[in-house]
VOGU-3710 file (C-alpha; in Angstrom, 3 decimals, decimal comma):
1> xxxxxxxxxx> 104,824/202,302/91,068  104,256/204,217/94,234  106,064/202,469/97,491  106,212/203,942/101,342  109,855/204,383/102,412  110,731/202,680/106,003  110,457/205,086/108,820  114,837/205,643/109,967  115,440/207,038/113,201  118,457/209,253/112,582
11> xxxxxxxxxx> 120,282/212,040/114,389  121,048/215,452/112,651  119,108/217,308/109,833  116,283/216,685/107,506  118,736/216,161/104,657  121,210/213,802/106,497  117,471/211,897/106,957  117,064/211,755/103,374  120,581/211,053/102,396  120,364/208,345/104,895
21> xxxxxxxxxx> 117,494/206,951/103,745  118,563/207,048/100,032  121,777/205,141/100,675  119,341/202,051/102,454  117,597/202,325/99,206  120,121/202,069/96,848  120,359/198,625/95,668  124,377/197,711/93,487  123,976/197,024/90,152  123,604/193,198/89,159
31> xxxxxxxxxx> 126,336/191,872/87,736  125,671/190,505/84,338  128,376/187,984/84,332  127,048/186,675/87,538  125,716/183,136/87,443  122,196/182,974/88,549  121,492/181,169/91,826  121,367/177,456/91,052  117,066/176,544/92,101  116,337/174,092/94,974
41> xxxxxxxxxx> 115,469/170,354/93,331  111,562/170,224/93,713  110,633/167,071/95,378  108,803/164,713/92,850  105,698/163,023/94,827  105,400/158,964/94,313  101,988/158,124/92,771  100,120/156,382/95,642  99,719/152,712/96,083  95,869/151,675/95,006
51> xxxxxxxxxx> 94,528/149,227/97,211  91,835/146,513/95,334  88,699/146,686/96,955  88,453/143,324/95,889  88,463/140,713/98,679  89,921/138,222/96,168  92,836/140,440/96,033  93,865/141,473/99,714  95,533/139,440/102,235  95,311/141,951/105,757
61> xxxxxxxxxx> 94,455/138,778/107,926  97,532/137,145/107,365  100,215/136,786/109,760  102,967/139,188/107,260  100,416/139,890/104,511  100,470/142,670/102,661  97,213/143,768/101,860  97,619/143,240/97,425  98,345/140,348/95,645  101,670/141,126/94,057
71> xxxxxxxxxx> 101,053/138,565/91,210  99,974/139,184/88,044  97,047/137,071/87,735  94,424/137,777/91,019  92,924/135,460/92,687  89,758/134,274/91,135  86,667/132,448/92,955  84,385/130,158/91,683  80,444/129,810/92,729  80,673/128,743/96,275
81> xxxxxxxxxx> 80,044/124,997/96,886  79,173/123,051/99,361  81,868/121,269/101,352  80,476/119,436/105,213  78,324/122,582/107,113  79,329/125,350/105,049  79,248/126,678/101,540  82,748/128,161/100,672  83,532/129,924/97,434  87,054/127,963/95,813
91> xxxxxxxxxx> 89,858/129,473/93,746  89,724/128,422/89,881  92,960/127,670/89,369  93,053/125,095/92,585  92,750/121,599/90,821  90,233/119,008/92,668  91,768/115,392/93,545  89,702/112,341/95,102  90,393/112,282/98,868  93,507/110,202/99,597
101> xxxxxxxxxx> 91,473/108,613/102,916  87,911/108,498/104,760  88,881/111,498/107,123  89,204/113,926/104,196  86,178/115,536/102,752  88,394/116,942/99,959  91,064/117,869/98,796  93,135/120,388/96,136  96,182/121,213/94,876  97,705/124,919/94,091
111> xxxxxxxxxx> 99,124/125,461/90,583  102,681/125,962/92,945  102,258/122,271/94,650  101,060/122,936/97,751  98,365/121,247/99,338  94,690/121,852/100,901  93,009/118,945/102,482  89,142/119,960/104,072  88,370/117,492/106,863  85,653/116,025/108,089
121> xxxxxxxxxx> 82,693/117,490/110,189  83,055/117,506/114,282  80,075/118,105/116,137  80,394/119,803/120,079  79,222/117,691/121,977  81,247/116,521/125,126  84,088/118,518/124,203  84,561/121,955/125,208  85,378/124,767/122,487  88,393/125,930/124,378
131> xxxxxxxxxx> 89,904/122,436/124,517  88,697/121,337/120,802  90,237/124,253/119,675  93,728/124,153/121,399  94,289/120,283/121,062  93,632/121,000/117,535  96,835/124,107/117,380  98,756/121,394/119,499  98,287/118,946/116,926  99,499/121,237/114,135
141> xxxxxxxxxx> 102,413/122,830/116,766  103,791/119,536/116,902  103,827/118,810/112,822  105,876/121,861/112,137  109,558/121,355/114,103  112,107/124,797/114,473  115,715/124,188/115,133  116,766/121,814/117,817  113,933/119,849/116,677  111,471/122,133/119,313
151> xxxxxxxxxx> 107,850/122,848/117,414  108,645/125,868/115,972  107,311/129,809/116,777  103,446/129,797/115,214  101,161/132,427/115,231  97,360/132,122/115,959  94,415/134,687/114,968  91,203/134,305/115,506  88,747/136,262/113,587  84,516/136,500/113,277
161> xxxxxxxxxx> 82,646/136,022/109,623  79,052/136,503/110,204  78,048/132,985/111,905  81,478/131,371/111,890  84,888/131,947/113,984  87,395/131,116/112,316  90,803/130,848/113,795  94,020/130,075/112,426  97,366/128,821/113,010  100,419/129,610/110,596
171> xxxxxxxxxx> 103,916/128,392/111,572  107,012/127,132/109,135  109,653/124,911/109,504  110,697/121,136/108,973  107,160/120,036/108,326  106,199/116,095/109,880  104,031/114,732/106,877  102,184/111,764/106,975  99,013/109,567/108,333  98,799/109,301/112,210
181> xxxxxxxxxx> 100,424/105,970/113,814  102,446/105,969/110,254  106,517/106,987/109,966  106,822/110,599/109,421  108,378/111,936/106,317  110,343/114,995/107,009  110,442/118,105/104,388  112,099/121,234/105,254  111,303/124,572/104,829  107,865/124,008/104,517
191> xxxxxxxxxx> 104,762/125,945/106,017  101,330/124,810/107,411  98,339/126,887/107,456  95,294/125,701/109,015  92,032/126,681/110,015  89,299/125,833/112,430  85,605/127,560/111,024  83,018/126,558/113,688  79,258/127,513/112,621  76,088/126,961/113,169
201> xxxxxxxxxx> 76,354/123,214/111,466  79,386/122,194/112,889  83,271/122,413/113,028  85,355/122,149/110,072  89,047/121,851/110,071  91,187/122,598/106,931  94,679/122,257/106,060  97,212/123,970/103,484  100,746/122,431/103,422  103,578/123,092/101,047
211> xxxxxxxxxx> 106,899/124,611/100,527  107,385/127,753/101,922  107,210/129,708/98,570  104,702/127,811/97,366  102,336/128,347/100,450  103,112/132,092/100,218  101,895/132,605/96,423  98,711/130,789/97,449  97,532/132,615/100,196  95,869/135,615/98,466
221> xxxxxxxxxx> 93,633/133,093/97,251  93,449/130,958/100,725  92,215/134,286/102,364  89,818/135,096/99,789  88,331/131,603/100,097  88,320/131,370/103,800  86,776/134,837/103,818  83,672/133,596/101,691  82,373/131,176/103,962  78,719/131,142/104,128
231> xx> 75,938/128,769/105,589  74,356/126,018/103,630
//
């Protein structure tokens, strides 16, 4: 096969040139003994994480969620019922129990224990949104207690579903459980989540308490139920 030579710039004679330019050519011999050079690792590529486009499945509006259930069985919702001013779709494996007093409109327990109590209706009337809303995160700041027996570090997020606002207050610590005016029953390491969903009927509160683990496995399925509130 035909190749063009590099052009040398060389003192002296034609053949010097060529001489020259023959000894650039001239490639040793390879040695046959002579390991060959050892090839670079190729890097291996990771298969990529599939997100669900389920709702049931994804948890992105969690304080620390992760965005896929890591358990083996998904979340599953039932038809959506109707609970005070709102329709809301429930998980199936949440089982139903009779409400243990007149303030609660229901309530449920996770297959892990912990426990989600929807209260009652609260209509706006005299009370301003801003105040019913904060007196409401004050009330749940001062159930969870952080060391030194201070209410411990919550976070709050506030997010829009068609008609409703829904905010939400997560915080754990050594959880204050039982009825107001009543002797508090302290349980440690234990997280509240609660949420206020205010739409066009009303304002709802509702309540999931339990130990820490427990409270984590359920909230794919909190998420995806909070996330399918509708109007009645």
């Amino acid at each position: 096969m035909a190749r063009t030579l590099p052009i040398i710039a060389c003192a002296g004679s034609a053949l010097l040139l060529l001489a020259a330019c023959d000894k650039k050519e001239a490639a040793p011999p390879a040695d046959a003994g002579a390991a060959a050079p050892a090839e670079a690792p190729q890097a291996t590529n990771a298969p990529p994480v599939t997100v669900p486009d389920d709702p049931a499945l994804r948890d992105t509006d969690v304080p620390g969620g992760t965005g896929i259930d890591p358990s083996a069985d998904a979340p599953k919702l039932a038809e959506p019922v109707a609970i005070g001013s709102f329709k809301i779709a429930l998980p199936m494996n949440w089982t139903s129990r009779p409400p243990s007093s007149a303030m609660r409109a229901a309530e449920f327990v996770t297959p892990g224990g912990a426990e989600i109590v929807f209260f009652g209706d609260l209509q706006l009337k005299d009370m301003p949104r801003e105040q019913m809303i904060e007196s409401n995160i004050a009330r749940w700041r001062g159930q969870v207690l952080g060391p030194g027996g201070q209410p411990a570090e919550g976070v709050t997020a506030e997010r829009v579903l068609g008609p409703f606002t829904v905010t939400q207050y997560t915080a754990t610590g050594t959880y204050l459980s039982g009825m107001p005016g009543q002797t508090a029953t302290r349980l440690d390491e234990h997280t509240l989540v609660g949420v206020i969903i205010e739409g066009p009927g009303g304002v709802s509160f509702v309540r999931m308490t339990g130990q820490a683990g427990e409270v984590a496995a359920a909230l794919p399925s909190w998420t995806a139920m909070v996330n399918s509130v509708q109007e009645r």
